[in-house]
Structures are given as C-alpha cells and as structure tokens.
N, C-alpha and C positions, 0 to 999 in steps of 0.2 A: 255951898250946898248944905240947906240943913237938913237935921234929922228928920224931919218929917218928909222930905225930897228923897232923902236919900231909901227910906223905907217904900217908897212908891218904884223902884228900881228892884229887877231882881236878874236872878239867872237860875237857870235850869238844864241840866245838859239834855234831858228829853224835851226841851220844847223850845222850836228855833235854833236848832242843833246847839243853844248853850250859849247861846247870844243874851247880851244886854237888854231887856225888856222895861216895858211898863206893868207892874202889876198886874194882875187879871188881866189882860191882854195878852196876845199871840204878835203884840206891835213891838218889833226891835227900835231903841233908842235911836238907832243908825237912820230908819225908815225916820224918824219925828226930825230929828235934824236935815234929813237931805230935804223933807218940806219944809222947814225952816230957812234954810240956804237957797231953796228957788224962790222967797219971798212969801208963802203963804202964811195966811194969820190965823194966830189959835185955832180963830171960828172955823176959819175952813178947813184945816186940818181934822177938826171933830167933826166935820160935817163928812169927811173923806172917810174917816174912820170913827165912828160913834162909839166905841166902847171907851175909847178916851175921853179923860176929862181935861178941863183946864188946866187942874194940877199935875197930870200927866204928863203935861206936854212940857209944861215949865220945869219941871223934874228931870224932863229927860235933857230938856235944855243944859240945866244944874250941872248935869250928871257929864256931858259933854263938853261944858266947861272944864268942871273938875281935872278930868282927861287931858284937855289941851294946855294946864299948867303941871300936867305930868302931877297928880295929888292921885294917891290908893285909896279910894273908900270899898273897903271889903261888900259884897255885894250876899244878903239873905237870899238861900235856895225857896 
C-alpha cells in the first residue's frame, strides 16, 4: 500500500459508525471489496457508486490487502 493509497482511506467515528472508508465518500472499504469479490470491475463499481474514483477503489483494494497479511497502517480521522 503506498502512501498516496494509504491517504485515500480514512475513518471517522461519525460517519459509517467509524468504519474504514474511502475519502470523501460515505463508501466503506468493506462495500469496494465485497464488489470486488462478486467480480465487478473498477468501471462498474464507479458506475454503482460515482463518488468513487479509480484510485479509490484500488486504495481500498491496497488497504484490504494490507489487512489480510495482518500489516497496521494507522488510518487519518
């Protein structure tokens, strides 16, 4: 994950009860990867949800990776 992925990732305890997001979005990482995993691609993913961008989605990808080799990236409120 680099730094510029990792900065596209935040959390907020008021929004999305404090879940893992994408930047300016109201979109949980959770939400990008479960259309990730039922096969959708980028396109159609930002066509589901428009606020997202390409780098968004790859970010959240990153950010999900990270996660599943158990790695801490501290997350900006």
């Amino acid at each position: 994950m680099t730094d510029q992925q990792a900065g596209l990732i935040v959390t907020d305890p008021d929004v999305v009860g404090g879940q893992a997001r994408v930047r300016d979005t109201r979109i949980p990482v959770s939400v990008v990867l479960d259309c990730l995993a039922a096969g959708l691609s980028e396109a159609e993913i930002i066509e589901q949800y428009p606020t997202l961008t390409v780098e968004g989605v790859r970010a959240a990808a990153a950010y999900g990776a990270a996660l599943a080799r158990e790695e801490i990236h501290p997350l900006p409120a």
